[in-house]
C-alpha positions in Angstrom: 15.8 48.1 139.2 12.6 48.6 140.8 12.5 45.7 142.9 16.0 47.5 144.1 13.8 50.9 144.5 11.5 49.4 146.5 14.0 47.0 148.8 16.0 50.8 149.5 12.1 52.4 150.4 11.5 49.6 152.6 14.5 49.5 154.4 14.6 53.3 154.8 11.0 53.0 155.9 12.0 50.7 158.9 15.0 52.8 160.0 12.5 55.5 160.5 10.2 53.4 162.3 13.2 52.2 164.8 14.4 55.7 165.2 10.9 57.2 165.8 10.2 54.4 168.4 13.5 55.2 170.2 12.5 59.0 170.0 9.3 58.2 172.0 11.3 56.1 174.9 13.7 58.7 174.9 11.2 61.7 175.3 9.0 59.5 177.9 12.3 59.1 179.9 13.4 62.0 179.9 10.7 64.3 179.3 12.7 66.8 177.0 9.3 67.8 175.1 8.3 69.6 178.1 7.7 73.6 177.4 7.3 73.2 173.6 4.7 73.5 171.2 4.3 71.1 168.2 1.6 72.5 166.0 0.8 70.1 163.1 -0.2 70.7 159.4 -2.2 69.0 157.4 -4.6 69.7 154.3 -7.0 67.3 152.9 -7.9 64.6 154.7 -9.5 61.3 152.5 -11.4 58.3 152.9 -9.0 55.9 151.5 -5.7 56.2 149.6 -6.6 58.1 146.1 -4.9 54.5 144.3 -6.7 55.3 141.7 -5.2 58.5 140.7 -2.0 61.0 140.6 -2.5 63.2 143.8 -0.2 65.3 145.2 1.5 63.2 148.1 1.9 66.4 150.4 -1.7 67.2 150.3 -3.4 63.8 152.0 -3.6 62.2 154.9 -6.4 59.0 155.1 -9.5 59.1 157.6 -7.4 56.1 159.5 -4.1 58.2 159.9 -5.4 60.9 161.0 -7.5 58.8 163.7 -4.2 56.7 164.9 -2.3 60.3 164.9 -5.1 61.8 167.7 -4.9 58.1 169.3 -1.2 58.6 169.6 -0.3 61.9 170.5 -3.0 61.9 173.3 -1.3 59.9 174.9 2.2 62.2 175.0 0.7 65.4 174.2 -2.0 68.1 175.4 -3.8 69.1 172.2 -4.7 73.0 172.9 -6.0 75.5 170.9 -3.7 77.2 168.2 -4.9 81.0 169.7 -3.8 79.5 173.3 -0.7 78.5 172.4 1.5 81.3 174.4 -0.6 80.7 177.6 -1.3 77.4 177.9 2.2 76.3 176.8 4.1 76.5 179.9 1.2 75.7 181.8 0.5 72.4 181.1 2.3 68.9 182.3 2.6 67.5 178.9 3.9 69.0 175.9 1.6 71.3 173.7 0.3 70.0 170.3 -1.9 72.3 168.0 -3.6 70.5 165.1 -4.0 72.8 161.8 -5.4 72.0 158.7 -4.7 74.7 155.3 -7.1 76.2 152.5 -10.4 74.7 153.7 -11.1 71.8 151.7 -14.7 69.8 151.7 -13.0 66.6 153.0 -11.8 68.2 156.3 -15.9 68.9 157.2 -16.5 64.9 156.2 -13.8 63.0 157.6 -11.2 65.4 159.6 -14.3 66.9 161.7 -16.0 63.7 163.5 -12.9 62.7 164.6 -12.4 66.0 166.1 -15.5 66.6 167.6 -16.1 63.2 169.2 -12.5 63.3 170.5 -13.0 66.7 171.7 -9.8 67.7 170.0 -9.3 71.8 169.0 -7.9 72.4 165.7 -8.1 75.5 163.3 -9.5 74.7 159.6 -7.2 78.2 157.9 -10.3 78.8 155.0 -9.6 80.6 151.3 -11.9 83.3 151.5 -12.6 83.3 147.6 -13.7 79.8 147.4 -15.9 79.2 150.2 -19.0 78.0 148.7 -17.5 78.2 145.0 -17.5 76.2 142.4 -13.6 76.4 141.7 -10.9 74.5 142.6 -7.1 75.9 143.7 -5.4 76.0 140.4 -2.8 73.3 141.7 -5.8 70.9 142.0 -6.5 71.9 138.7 -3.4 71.0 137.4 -3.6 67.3 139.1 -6.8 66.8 137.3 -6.1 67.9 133.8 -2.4 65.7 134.5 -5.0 62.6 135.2 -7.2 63.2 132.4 -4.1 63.5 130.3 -3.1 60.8 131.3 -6.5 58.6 131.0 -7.0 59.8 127.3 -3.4 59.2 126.1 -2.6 63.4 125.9 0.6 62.8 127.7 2.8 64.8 125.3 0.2 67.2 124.4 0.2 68.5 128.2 3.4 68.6 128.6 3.8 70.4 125.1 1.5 73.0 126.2 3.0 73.8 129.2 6.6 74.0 127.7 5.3 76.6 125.4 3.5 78.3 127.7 5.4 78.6 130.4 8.9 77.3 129.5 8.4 73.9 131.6 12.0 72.1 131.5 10.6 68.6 132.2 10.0 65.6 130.7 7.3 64.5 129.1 6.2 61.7 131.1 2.7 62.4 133.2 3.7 61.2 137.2 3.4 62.4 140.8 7.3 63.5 140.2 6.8 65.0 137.4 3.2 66.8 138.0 4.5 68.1 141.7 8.2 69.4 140.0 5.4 71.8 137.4 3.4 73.4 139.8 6.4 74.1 142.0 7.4 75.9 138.9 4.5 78.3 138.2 4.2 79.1 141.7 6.1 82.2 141.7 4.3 83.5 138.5 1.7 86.5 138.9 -1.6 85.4 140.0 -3.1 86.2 137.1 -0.9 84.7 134.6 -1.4 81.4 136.3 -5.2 81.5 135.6 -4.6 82.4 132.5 -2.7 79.9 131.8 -5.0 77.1 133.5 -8.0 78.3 132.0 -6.9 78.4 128.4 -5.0 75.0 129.3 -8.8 73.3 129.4 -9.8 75.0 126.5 -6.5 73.9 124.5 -6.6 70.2 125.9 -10.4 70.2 125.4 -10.7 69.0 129.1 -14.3 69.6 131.1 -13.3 71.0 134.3 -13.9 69.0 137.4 -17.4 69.2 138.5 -17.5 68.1 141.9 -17.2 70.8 144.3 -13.9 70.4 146.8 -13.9 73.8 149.3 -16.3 74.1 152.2 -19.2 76.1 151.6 -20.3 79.2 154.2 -22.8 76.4 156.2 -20.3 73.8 156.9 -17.7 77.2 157.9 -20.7 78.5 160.5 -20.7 74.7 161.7 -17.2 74.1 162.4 -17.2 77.9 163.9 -19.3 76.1 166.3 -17.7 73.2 167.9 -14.2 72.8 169.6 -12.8 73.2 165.7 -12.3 77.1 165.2 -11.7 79.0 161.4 -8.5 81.1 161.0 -7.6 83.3 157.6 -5.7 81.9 154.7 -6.4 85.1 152.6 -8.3 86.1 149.8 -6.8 84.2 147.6 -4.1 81.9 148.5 -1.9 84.3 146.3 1.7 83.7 147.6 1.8 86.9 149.7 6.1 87.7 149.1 5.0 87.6 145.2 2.4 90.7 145.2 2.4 94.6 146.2 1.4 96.1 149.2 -1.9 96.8 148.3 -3.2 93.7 147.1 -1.6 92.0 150.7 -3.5 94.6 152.4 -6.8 93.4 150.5 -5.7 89.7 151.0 -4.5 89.6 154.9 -7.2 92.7 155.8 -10.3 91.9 153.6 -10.5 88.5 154.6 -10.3 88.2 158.1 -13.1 91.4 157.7 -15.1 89.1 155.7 -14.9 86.3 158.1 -15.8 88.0 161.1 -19.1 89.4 159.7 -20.0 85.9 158.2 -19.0 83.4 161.4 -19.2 84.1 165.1 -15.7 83.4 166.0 -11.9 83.6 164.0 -9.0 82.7 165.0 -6.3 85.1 165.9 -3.7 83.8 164.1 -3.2 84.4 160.5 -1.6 81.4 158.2 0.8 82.6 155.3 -0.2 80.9 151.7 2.7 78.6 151.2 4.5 79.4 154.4 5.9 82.5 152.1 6.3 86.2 154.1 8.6 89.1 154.5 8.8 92.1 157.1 6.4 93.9 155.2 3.7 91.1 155.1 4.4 90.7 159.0 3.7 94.2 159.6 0.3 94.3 157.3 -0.6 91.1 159.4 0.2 93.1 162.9 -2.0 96.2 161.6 -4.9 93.2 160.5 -5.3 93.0 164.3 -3.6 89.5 164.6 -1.9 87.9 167.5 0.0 85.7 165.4 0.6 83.3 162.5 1.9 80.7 161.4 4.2 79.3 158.6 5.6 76.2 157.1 9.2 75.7 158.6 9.9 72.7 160.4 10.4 72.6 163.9 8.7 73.5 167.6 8.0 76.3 169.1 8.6 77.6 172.9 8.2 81.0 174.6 11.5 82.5 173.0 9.1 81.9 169.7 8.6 84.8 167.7 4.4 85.0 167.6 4.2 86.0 163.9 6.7 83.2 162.1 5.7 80.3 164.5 7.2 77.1 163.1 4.9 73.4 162.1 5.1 70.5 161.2 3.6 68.9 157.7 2.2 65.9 158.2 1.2 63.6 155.4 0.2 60.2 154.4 3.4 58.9 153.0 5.3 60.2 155.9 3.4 59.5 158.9 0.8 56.3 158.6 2.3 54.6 161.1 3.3 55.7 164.9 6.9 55.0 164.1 6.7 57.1 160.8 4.5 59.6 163.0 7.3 59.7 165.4 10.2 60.3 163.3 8.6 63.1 161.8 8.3 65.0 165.7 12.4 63.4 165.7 12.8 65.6 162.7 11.1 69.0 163.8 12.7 68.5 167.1 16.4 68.3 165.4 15.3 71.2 162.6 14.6 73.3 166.1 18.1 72.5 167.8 20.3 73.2 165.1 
């Protein structure tokens, strides 16, 4: 059965390939890309493939990926700036792409930023306010790290137990990336504070140390990027799920932050980038008053000049989806077929 699984991922792997390859001829031919922007997003960006270890799949993208991705796309693309994205646009021979990276992880200052710089390639690094030059991990990572210490010291069932008592987890009891990723979709939508609760008295219960190594960017490496053709946009307070809280505390997440960031760094973006992709008129509207020109989401797809500014669409990119320029290609196939229909 899982020589079967892995004959089915194969093939479906190579039909991707061929049908991102055609997509390429077909957009060199015919040059249908021209007048849209693609703006990419990515997260965490690693040396080499965490192996090792349960990570969430969505979340990575190796150093060598993301170098073959700029290779690539420089070659179809014009990589602008996300803030001039509705001027440069239409202005430009080749289509637009915008590079993007979420929350503000360490690893994007390491490996993501070289490649950048030395290319001369503008991206936007959207930084958690809260944890820049903290000591504390997004409690997502948190659950990934408990799940492989779990899973390392034979507390399989004893994870899973505590999570079905404490927050009426459905699942199985079996410690995998399926399983771990299917668990923190479910407490997403719980109050912010329940969820730290719950995580904090999960390492006390399970008698786990907590991760030690620090894995946001602290304020110097924020004041460096702020510096080079890489420029630092908003991502809240937080990273509370903006649709799940009251008006007030959006107002302290969307306003307070970018506040906070233009007294710290020299230059923010103008575009604000929802915490999960999640918002509703009443977030829009607090983002408008924040003084933004835009933001951003997570809904698949391009974006052109009938775009509207504050729900612009992108594109997530990740390892398991894009290391190859066929893979890399089919994923652009998809966006552009989510856009025309």
């Amino acid at each position: 059965m899982a020589s079967l699984s892995l004959k089915m991922n194969s093939m479906k792997r190579l039909i991707k390939t061929i049908l991102g390859i055609a997509f390429r001829g077909y957009c060199s031919l015919f040059n249908v890309l021209k007048g849209k922007s693609f703006i990419l997003m990515y997260h965490r960006v690693c040396k080499d493939k965490y192996a090792a270890a349960l990570y969430e799949p969505a979340m990575f993208v190796t150093e060598n990926t993301l170098k073959m991705h700029i290779n690539e796309l420089s070659k179809y693309f014009e990589f602008i700036p996300l803030d001039e994205i509705e001027t440069k646009r239409d202005n430009i021979l080749k289509p637009a792409c915008v590079l993007t990276f979420d929350d503000g992880w360490a690893d994007n200052y390491d490996y993501a930023m070289p490649l950048l710089t030395n290319n001369n390639v503008p991206a936007t690094i959207f930084v958690t306010v809260n944890y820049i030059g903290e000591n504390k991990n997004f409690w997502f990572h948190d659950v990934w790290f408990l799940a492989n210490q779990c899973l390392i010291n034979n507390l399989s069932y004893e994870f899973f137990a505590y999570f079905k008592q404490r927050a009426q987890y459905r699942g199985s009891y079996v410690i995998n990336e399926t399983t771990i990723s299917s668990l923190i979709e479910s407490l997403k939508y719980l109050e912010p504070a329940k969820i730290d609760d719950l995580i904090n008295d999960a390492f006390v219960v399970l008698n786990i140390r907590r991760d030690p190594k620090p894995t946001m960017l602290n304020w110097d490496q924020v004041n460096d990027i702020s510096r080079t053709v890489v420029s630092i946009g908003s991502h809240g307070m937080s990273h509370y799920i903006l649709t799940n809280i009251d008006k007030k505390l959006k107002g302290h997440e969307i306003g307070d932050a970018i506040a906070i960031l233009k007294e710290r760094i020299n230059s923010v973006s103008k575009y604000f980038c929802y915490p999960n992709g999640n918002y509703d008129d009443e977030t829009i509207a607090i983002v408008k008053e924040a003084g933004f020109k835009g933001a951003i989401g997570t809904r698949i797809g391009y974006n052109t000049d009938t775009s509207n500014s504050y729900c612009l669409n992108r594109i997530a990119i990740h390892d398991d989806i894009s290391s190859s320029v066929g893979l890399l290609w089919f994923r652009l196939l998809q966006s552009y077929f989510y856009s025309r229909h």
